[in-house]
N, C-alpha and C positions, 0 to 999 in steps of 0.2 A: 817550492816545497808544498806538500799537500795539505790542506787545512788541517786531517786529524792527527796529522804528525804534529803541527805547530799548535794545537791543542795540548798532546802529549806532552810536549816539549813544555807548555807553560804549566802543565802542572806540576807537572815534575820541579818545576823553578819555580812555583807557589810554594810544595811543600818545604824546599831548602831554606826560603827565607821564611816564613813562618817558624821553622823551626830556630832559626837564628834569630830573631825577633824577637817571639814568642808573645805575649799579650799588645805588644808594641804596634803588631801588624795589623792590628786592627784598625790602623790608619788607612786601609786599603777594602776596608769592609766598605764604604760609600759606591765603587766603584765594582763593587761584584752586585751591587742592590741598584746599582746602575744598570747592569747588563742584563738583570732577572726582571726586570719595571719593564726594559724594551720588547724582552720573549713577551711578557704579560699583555702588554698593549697590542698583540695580535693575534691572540689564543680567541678569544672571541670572534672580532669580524672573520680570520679564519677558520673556526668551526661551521659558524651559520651559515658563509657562505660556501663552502667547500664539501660542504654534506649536503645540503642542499641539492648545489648543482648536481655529486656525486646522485641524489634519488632522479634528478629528473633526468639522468642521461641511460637509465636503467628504463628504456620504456614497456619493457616486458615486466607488467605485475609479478607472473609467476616467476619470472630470472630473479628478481628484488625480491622476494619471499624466499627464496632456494639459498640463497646470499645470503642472507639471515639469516637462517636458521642453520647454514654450516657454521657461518662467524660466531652464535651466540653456541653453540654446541661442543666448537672446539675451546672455546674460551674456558666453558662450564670443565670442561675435561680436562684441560691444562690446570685448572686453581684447583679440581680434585686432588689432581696429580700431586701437585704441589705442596697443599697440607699433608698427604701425606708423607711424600717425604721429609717434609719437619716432622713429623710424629714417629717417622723408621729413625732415622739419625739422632732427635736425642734420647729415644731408647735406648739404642744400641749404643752410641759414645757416652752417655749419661754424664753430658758438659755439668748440669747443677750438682751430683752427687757427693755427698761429703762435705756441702756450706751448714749443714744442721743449724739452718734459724729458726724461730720459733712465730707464730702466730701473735700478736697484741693482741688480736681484738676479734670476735667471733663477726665471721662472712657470710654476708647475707648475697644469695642467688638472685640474678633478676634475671626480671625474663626479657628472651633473645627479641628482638624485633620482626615483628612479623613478616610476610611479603607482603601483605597487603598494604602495612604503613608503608613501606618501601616502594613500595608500585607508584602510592598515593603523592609520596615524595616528591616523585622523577618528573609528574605533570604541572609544568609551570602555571599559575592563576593569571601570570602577569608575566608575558615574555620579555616583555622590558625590563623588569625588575630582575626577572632571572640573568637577563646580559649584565645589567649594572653589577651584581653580584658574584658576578663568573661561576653562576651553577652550571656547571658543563653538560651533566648529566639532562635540565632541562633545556638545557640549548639542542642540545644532540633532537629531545623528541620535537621541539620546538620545528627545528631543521627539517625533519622527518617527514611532519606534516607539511610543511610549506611545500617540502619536492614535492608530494604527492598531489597537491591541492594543485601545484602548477602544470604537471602534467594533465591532473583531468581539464582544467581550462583550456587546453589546447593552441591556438593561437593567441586568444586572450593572455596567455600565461606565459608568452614567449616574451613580450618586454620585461619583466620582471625577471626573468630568466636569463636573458643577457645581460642584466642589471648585476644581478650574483654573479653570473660567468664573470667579469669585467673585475669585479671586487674580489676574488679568487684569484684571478691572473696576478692582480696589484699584492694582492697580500703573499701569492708563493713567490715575487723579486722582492718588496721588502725581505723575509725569510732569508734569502741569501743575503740580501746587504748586511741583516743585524748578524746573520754567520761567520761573517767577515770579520767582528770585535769578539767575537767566543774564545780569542787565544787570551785576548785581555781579560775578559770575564772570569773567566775559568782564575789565569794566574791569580785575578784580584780573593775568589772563594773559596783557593784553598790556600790559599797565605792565611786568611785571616784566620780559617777556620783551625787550622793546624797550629797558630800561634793563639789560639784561645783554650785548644786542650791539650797538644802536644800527643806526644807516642806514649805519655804513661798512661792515656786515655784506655790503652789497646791490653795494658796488663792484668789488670784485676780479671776480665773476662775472656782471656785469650784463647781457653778452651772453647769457649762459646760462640767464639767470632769464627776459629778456626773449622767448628763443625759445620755452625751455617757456611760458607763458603764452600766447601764441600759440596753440603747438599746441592747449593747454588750449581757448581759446577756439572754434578749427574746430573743435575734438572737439562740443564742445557744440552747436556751429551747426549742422553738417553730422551727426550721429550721434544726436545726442538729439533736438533738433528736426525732423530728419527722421522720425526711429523716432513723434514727437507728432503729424506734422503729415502726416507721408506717407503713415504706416502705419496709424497710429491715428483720421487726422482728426479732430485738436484745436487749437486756437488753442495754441501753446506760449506764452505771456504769461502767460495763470490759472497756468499750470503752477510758472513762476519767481516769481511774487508768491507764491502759497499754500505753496512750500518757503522761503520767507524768513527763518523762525524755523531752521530748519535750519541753512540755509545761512550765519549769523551763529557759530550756535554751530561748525560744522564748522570754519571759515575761524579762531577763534578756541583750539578745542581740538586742532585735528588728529588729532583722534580718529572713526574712521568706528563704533566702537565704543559711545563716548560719546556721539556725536551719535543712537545709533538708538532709544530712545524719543522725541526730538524729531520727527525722523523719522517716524516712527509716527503719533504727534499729526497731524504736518500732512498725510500721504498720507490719510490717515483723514478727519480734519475739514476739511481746506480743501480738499483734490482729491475728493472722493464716492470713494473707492477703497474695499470692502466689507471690514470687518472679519479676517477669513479669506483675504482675497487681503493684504491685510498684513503679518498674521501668518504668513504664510507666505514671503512672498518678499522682505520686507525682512531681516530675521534672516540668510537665506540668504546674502542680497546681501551683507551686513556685514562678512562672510566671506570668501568666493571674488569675489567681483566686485571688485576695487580697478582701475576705468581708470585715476585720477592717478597709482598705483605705476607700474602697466604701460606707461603712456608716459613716465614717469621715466627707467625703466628702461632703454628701449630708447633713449630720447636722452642717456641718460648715458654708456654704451657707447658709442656714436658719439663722445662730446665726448673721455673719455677717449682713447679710440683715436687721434684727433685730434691733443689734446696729449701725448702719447707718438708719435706718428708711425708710428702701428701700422696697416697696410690690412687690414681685414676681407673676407675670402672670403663669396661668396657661401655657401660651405659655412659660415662662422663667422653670418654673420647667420639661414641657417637655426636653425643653435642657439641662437643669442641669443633669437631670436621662442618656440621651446619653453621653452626656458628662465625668460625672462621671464614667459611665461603660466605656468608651474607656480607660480614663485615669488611672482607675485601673486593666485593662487589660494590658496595655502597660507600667504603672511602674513595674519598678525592685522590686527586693525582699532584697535592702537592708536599712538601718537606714536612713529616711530623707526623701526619695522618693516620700511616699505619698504625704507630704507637697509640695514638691517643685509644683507635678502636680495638687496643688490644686492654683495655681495662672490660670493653663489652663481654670480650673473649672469656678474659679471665672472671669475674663477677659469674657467669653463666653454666661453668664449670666448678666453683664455689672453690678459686685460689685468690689467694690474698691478694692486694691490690696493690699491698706495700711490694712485692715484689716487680714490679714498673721500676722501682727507684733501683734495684740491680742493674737494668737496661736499661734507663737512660746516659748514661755516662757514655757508652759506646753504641748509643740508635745512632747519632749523624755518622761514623763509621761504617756500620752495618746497610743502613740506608744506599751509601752509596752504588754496591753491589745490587741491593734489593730494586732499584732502579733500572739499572740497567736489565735484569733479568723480566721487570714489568716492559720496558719498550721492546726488547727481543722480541718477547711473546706476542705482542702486537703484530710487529712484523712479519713473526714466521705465518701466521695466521692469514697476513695480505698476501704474502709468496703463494700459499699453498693454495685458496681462495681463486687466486688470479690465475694458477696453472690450471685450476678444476675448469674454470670459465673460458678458458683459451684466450685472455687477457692481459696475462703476460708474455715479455719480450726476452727469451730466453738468451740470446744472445745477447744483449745488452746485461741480463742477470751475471752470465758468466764473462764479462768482460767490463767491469763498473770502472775501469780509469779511462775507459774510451767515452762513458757518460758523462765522468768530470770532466773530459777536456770542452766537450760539448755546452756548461754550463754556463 
């Protein structure tokens, strides 16, 4: 049986006994924080070294600059995409309309973050400290520099280079061994999470779950299969079967973070995407690209607005759209995150803040979708990247169980 089946399969038998359980099953939460501690323990050494290697195997400055600025481009374009269609859908379905709550307390605007502090952010003081603290973001430029600095050393730069090659190799077989207990983990984090809130979690805002998802689903149609099928000229089907290991664990952990050595595995082995187009633009992606935040975002504003009976200004949605892209640029890739920077959001746009406590009851539901829609976007981005550079393996893309067997 194939891993993502036997993923399926245990979540599907987390949510029965969680449900049958219900706060009880939270005997089994130890062992989902088991399984999440193990992804964690290799999120690091695999970044560092795997982007790393990823810059130095790119010896063409100008191919590594081309790279980058398709990755950081399509990215930019996909989290446009994406706010706005939170901002089409809950216009047009108008999930909040008709909760008439009222205001407590008069909202004070603050102001959005600039780039500059943002920029200022990303450059670690102390790359040590940045690993101890898993800021990925300063790992990433951290990495960046190092490829770079080892390629200009030239021979000098070649021990340290096979040093990370080595630590790369070791950390993508660990990846498969900890992939091998993802049927356990998975069954262990939606047992407990499902017997902590149960399916009445889903009722109070079920207009609201039902549109994002929606939108979730055009994004993917219209945005990702397009970017597969339009741009790139691929069959998008190989694309969604050979991210299936992914996409179980994303939907399961809600972590864009957690899920990126799986990730990795299957852009790599099931889609032909070359080694060094991975290592470089998924890491990235993990980071700055979050489309599930960014269309959260902008339809949660809307829903809020809604249920407060607050009209947003053409001048207010401009800044919600900046605002949302900085803040799903600059969240993290782990469980929570989005929401938290959705108070930026809303404070910026001057909606209440009391409106968070509508959404949190159903974020870890929401989340899970939102996940998966940030690792997609990742990946479609290395397909498309790797077809541009003649670095993908097209046959291996369109036939991913002939990769698994190979594994």
């Amino acid at each position: 049986m194939k891993l993502w089946l036997k993923i399926l399969i245990a979540l599907f038998i987390g949510v029965v006994v969680g449900l049958w359980m219900g706060p009880s099953a939270q005997i089994f939460k130890p062992i989902g924080v088991l399984f999440l501690n193990l992804i964690s323990m290799i999120i690091v050494p695999l970044v560092l070294s795997s982007m790393a290697v990823g810059i130095t195997s790119i010896h063409d400055p100008s191919k590594l600059g081309r790279i980058g600025i398709k990755t950081l481009a399509l990215y930019l374009i996909t989290t446009l995409i994406a706010i706005g269609f939170g901002i089409f859908f809950g216009k047009a379905l108008a999930p909040g309309a008709g909760l008439d709550l009222k205001v407590e307390k008069p909202i004070e605007v603050v102001q959005t973050p600039s780039l500059s502090d943002m920029f200022f952010a990303m450059v670690p003081s102390n790359p040590v400290t940045a690993m101890a603290e898993g800021n990925v973001m300063q790992i990433i430029l951290f990495a960046l520099f190092l490829g770079l600095a080892i390629n200009f050393a030239g021979e000098k730069g070649k021990p340290l280079r096979n040093v990370l090659q080595s630590l790369a190799d070791v950390m993508y077989r660990l990846t498969s061994i900890i992939m091998e207990f993802s049927p356990i983990g998975v069954f262990a984090i939606m047992a407990s999470v499902t017997g902590s809130f149960g399916i009445a979690v889903l009722l109070p805002l079920l207009k609201f779950l039902g549109t994002y998802y929606l939108a979730c689903g055009v994004h993917v149609l219209l945005v990702f299969c397009g970017i597969l099928w339009g741009l790139a000229k691929l069959n998008p089907m190989p694309f969604f079967k050979g991210m299936g290991d992914a996409i179980m664990v994303a939907f399961s952990t809600c972590s864009s973070s957690a899920t990126l050595p799986i990730s990795m595995h299957c852009t790599e082995k099931n889609l032909g995407v070359s080694k060094n187009i991975t290592s470089f633009v998924l890491p990235l992606g993990s980071t700055i690209n979050m489309n599930g935040a960014a269309l959260f975002q902008g339809m949660s504003a809307v829903f809020v607005a809604q249920a407060y009976g607050i009209s947003l200004s053409l001048e207010a949605l401009l800044t919600l759209v900046v605002t949302a892209t900085l803040s799903a640029i600059g969240a993290a890739g782990i469980p929570g995150t989005g929401f938290i920077m959705l108070s930026v959001v809303f404070t910026s746009v001057g909606l209440p803040i009391e409106g968070l406590a509508l959404l949190a009851g159903i974020d870890r539901v929401r989340e899970m979708v939102s996940t998966v829609l940030n690792i997609l976007g990742d990946a479609v981005v290395a397909v498309f990247v790797a077809k541009q550079e003649g670095e993908l393996d097209v046959v291996q893309y369109n036939h991913p169980e002939l990769a698994e067997l190979e594994v």
